[in-house]
Legacy VTK file of the C-alpha trace (Angstrom):
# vtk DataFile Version 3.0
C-alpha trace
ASCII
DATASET POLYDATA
POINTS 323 float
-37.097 -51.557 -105.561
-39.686 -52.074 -108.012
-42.561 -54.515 -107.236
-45.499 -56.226 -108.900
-48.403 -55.062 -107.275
-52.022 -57.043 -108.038
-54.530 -54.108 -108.868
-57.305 -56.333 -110.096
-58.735 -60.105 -109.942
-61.378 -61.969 -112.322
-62.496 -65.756 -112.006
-64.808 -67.428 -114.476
-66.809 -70.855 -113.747
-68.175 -72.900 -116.100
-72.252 -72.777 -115.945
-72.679 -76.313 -115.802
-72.135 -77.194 -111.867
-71.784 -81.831 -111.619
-72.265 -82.900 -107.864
-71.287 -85.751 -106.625
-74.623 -87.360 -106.356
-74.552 -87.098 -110.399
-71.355 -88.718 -110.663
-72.410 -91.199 -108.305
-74.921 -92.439 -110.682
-71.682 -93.267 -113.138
-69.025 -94.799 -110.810
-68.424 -96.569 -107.777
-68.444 -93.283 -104.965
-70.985 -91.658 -103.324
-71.353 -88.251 -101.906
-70.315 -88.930 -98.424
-67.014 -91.204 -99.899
-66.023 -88.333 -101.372
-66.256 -85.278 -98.927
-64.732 -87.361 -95.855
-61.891 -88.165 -98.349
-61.429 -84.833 -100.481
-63.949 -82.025 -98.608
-65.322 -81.628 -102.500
-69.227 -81.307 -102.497
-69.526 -80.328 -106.679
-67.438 -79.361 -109.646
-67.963 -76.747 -112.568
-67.028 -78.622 -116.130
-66.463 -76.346 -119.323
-69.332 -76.486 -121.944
-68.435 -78.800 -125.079
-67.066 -76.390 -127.631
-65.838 -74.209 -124.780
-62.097 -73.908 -124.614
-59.393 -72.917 -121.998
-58.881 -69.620 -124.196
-62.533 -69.059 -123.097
-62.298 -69.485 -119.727
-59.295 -67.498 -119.496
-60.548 -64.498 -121.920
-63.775 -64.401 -119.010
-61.773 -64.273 -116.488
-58.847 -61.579 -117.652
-61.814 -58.910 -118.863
-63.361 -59.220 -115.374
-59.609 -58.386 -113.943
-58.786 -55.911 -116.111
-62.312 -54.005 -115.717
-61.518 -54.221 -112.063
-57.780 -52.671 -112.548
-59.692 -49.938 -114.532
-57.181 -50.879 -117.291
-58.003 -51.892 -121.162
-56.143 -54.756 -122.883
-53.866 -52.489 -124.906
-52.358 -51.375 -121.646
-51.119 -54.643 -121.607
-47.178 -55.469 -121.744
-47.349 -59.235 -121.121
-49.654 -62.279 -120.681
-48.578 -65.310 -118.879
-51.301 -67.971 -119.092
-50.354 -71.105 -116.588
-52.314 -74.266 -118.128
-51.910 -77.741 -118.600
-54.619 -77.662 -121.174
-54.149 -75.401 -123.746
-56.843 -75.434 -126.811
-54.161 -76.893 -129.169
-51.098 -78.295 -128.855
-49.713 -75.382 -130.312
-49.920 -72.191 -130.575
-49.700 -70.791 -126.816
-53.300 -70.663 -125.246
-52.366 -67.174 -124.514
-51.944 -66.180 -128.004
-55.418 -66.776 -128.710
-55.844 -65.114 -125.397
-53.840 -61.995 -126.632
-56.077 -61.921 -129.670
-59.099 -62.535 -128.276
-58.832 -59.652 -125.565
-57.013 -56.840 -128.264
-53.852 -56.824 -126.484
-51.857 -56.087 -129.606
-48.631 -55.137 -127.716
-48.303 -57.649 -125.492
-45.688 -60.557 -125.433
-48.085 -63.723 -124.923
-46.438 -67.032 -123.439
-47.964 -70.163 -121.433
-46.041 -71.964 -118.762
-47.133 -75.663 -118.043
-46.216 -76.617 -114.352
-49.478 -78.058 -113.724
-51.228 -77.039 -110.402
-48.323 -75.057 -109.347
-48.494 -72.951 -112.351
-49.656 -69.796 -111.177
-47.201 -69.271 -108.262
-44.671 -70.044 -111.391
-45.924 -67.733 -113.677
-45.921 -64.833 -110.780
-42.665 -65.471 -109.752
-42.111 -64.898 -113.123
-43.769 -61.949 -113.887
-42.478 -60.495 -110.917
-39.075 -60.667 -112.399
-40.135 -59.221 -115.222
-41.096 -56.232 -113.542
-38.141 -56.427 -111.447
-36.009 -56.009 -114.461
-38.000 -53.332 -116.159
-39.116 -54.991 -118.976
-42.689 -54.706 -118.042
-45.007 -52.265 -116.562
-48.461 -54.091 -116.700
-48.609 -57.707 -116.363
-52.069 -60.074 -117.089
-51.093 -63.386 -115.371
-54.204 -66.042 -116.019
-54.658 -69.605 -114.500
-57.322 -71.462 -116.476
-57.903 -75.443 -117.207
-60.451 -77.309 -118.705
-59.035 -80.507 -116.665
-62.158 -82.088 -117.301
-60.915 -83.277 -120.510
-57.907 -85.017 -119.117
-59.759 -87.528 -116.876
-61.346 -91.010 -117.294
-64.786 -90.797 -116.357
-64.959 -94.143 -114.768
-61.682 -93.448 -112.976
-63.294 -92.506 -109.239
-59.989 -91.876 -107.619
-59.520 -88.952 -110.257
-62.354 -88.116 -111.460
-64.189 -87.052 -109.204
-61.129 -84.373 -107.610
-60.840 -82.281 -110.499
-63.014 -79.525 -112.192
-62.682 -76.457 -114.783
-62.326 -73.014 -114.154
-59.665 -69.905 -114.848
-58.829 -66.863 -112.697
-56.481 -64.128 -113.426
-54.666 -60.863 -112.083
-53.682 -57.393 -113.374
-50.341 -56.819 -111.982
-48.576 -53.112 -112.308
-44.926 -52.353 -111.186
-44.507 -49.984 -108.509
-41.910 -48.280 -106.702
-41.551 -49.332 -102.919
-38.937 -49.189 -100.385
-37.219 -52.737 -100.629
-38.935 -53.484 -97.259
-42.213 -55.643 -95.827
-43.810 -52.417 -95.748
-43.969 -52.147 -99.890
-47.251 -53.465 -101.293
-47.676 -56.524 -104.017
-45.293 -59.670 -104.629
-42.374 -59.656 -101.475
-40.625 -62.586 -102.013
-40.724 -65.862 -103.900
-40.093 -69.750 -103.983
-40.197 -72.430 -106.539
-39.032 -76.049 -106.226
-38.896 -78.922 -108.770
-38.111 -82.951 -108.204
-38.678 -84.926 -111.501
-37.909 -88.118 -109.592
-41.580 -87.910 -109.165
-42.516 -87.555 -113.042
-44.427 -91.043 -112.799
-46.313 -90.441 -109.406
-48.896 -87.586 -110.537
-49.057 -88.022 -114.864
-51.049 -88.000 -117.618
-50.259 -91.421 -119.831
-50.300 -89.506 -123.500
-48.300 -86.733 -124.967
-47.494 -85.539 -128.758
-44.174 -87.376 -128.814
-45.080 -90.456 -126.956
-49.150 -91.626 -127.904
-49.993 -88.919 -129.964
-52.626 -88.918 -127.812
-54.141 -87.064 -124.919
-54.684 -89.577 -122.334
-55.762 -89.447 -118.816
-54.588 -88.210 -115.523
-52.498 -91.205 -113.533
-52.102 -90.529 -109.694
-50.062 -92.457 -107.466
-52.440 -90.599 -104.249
-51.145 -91.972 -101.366
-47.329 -90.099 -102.407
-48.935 -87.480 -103.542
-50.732 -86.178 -100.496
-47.806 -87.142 -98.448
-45.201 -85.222 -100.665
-47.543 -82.324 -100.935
-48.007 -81.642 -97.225
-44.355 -81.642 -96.550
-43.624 -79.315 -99.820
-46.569 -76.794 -99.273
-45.496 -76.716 -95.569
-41.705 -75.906 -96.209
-42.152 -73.435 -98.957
-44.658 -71.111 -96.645
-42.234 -71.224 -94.036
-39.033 -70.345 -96.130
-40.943 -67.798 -98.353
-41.526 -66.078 -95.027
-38.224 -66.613 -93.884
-37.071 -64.849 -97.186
-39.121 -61.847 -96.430
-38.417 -61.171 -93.389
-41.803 -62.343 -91.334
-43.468 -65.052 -89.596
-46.354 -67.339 -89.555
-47.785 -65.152 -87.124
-47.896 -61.927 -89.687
-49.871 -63.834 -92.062
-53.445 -62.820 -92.516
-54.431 -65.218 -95.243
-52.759 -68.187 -96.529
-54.490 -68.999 -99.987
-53.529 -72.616 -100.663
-53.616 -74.960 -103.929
-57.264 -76.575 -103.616
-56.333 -79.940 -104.148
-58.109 -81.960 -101.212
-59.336 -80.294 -97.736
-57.325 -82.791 -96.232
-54.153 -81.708 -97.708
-55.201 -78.082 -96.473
-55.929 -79.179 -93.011
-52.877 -80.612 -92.507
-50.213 -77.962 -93.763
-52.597 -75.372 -91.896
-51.949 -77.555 -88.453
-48.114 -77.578 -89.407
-47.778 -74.285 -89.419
-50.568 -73.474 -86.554
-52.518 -71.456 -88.404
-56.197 -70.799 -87.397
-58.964 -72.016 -89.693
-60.455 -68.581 -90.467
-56.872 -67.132 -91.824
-56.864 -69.912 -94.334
-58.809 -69.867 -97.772
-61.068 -72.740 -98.800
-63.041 -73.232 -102.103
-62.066 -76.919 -102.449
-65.702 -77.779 -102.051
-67.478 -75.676 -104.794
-64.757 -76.021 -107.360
-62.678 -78.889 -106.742
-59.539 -79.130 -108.488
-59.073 -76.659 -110.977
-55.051 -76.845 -110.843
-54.103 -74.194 -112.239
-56.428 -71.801 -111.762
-57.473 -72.314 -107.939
-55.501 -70.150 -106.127
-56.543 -67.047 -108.497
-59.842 -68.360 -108.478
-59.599 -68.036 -104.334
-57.699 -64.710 -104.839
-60.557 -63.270 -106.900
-63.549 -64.740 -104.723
-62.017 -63.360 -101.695
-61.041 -60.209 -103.303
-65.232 -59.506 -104.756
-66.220 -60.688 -101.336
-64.272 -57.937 -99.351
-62.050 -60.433 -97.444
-58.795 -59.278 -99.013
-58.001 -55.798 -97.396
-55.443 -53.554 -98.204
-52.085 -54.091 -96.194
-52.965 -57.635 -95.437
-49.871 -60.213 -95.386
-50.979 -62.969 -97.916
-49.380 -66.364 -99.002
-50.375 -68.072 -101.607
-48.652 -71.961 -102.416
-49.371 -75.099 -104.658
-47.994 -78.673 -105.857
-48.395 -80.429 -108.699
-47.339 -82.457 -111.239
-43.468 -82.989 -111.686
-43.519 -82.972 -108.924
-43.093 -78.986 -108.590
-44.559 -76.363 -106.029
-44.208 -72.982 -104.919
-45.257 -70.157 -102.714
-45.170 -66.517 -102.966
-45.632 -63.803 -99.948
-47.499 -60.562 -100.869
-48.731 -57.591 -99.005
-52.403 -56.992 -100.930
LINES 1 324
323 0 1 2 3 4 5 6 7 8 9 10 11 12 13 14 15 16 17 18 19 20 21 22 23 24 25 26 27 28 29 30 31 32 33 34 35 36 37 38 39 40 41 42 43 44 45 46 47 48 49 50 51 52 53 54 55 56 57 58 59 60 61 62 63 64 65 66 67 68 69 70 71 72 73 74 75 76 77 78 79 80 81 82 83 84 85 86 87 88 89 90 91 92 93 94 95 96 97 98 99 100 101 102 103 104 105 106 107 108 109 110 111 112 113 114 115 116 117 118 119 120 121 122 123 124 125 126 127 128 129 130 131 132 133 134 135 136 137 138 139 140 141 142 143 144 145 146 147 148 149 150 151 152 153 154 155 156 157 158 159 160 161 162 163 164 165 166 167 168 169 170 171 172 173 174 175 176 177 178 179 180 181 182 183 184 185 186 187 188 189 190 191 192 193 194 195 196 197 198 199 200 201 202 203 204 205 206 207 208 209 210 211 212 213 214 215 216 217 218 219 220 221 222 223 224 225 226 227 228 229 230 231 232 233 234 235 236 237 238 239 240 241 242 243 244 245 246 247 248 249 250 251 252 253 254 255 256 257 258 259 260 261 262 263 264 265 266 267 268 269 270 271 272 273 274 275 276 277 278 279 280 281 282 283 284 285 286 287 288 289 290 291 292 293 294 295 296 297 298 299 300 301 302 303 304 305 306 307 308 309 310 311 312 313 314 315 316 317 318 319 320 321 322
C-alpha cells in the first residue's frame, strides 16, 4: 500500500494585519459584534500588487525547505484557490515557474474553502496509482478581493493567506499503523449553488463581483456536513473519535467549530483554532493550522489527525492521517 505521507508544512501571512476596531471605523460592527458572533479578533489582507501566486510561492519554499527537498524534486503541484491571479492560466503555473519546478504537472482545483481536503484526496490518489512520488499541494487566497467592503456580514469573516505541504509516497502496511493520508471523504450538493456565491463570473458579468452568503443555511449545513464527514472518514479507517489527537477544522467561524467539536465530544485542547488571528482564509486555513501547529511542536509523530472543511457549492470533506 503506498501512501502520501506530509514531510513538510509552510504558511505565509500577509504583513498588513486589519482588526476589527479598523473596520469598525468603515461599517456598521464593532469589535465585540464580531467575536461573540464569529470568535475573529483581526485579519491579514494581501499587499496591493501582491497576488495569490505570491502567497502561495512563500508558503511552498518554506515547505519544501522544511521537507529538505528542492523544487525540481517536484512531480506535481495542486494549488486549491478560488482566486487565482488571472482567470487563466492555472495560479499554479505561475507557481511552477516561479519556484523552478520544471518537471512538475501544475493544476488548480476551485472548491472554495473545501479545497485543500480536495486537492489531498487527490494527490493521494495520485500517489496511490504511482504516478507521483513527490507531491506540493498549496492552499492560498487573496479573498480579500472578493468582498464588498461595506458588506459587514462578509466582510469582516474573511482574510488572505496560503499554506502548503510536501507530500512523498511511501510504502506502509495497508493498516492504521502506516503514516500520512489513511482514508478520505468528499461530498458535493449544488442545490446549494445560490446559498454561499459570488454574483460575477467570466461567462455571466464579466465581472468579479462579491461574495453573497445566505449565513443562517450556511452555518447550519456546515455543522451537520463537517460533523458527518469526521465520523465516516473514521469509520472508513478503521478508528474512532476517541483515537483522534487533533481535529484541524475549516476556520470559518468559532461557532461553527464549537459546535461540530460538541457533536462529536471532543475536548477543546484536541481541536485546532486560528479563526481569531486569520479569519477566513478558505482555502488555505487548514494548511495554514497544519503548518502553525507543525513550527510550534504540537503535531508529533504518530499522532491521529483529521482535518475537514465546507464551502461553497456547497462541498466539504475530511481526510484522516497519522502525522
Amino acid at each position: 500500500m503506498r501512501r502520501a505521507r506530509i514531510v513538510g508544512t509552510g504558511a505565509y501571512l500577509p504583513a498588513r494585519v486589519v482588526s476589527n476596531e479598523e473596520l469598525s471605523r468603515t461599517v456598521d460592527t464593532s469589535h465585540e459584534w464580531i467575536v461573540q458572533r464569529t470568535g475573529i479578533e483581526q485579519r491579514h489582507i494581501a499587499a496591493d500588487g501582491e497576488l495569490t501566486s505570491d502567497l502561495a510561492c512563500a508558503a511552498a519554499r518554506e515547505a519544501l525547505q522544511k521537507a529538505g527537498l528542492d523544487a525540481d524534486r517536484l512531480d506535481l503541484i495542486i494549488v486549491a484557490t478560488t482566486t487565482p491571479d488571472h482567470t487563466f492560466p492555472a495560479c499554479a503555473a505561475a507557481v511552477q515557474a516561479k519556484l523552478g519546478a520544471d518537471r512538475a504537472v501544475a493544476f488548480d482545483l476551485q472548491a472554495v474553502c473545501s479545497g485543500f481536503v480536495f486537492a489531498l484526496a487527490v494527490a493521494d490518489n495520485f500517489v496511490k496509482a504511482g504516478q507521483a512520488e513527490t507531491i506540493l499541494v498549496i492552499g492560498a487566497e487573496t479573498f480579500s478581493r472578493l468582498l464588498d467592503w461595506g458588506d459587514r456580514r462578509t466582510c469582516v469573516l474573511f482574510g488572505d493567506g496560503a499554506g502548503a505541504v510536501v507530500l512523498r509516497a511511501e510504502e506502509g502496511t495497508g493498516t492504521v499503523f502506516d503514516h500520512g493520508v489513511l482514508a478520505t471523504l468528499l461530498g458535493s450538493d449544488g442545490r446549494h449553488y445560490s446559498d454561499l456565491w459570488v454574483d460575477g463570473g467570466p461567462s455571466s458579468t464579466g465581472t468579479t463581483g462579491h461574495v453573497q452568503m445566505n449565513g443562517r443555511e450556511v452555518f447550519r449545513f456546515a455543522v451537520n456536513a463537517l460533523t458527518t464527514a469526521t465520523r465516516r472518514v473514521l469509520e472508513i479507517g478503521g478508528l474512532e473519535v476517541d483515537d483522534v489527537d487533533w481535529l484541524v477544522p475549516h476556520q470559518a467561524n468559532s461557532r461553527i467549530l464549537d459546535a461540530v467539536r460538541r457533536n462529536l465530544g471532543l475536548p477543546e485542547d484536541r481541536m485546532l483554532v486560528t479563526v481569531g488571528r486569520h479569519a477566513n482564509t478558505s482555502a488555505a486555513s487548514v494548511p495554514l493550522a497544519l503548518a502553525e501547529a507543525s513550527a510550534a511542536g504540537r503535531l508529533r509523530p504518530n499522532q491521529i489527525v483529521v482535518i475537514n472543511a465546507m464551502g461553497g457549492g456547497f462541498t466539504w470533506g475530511a481526510a484522516l492521517l497519522r502525522w
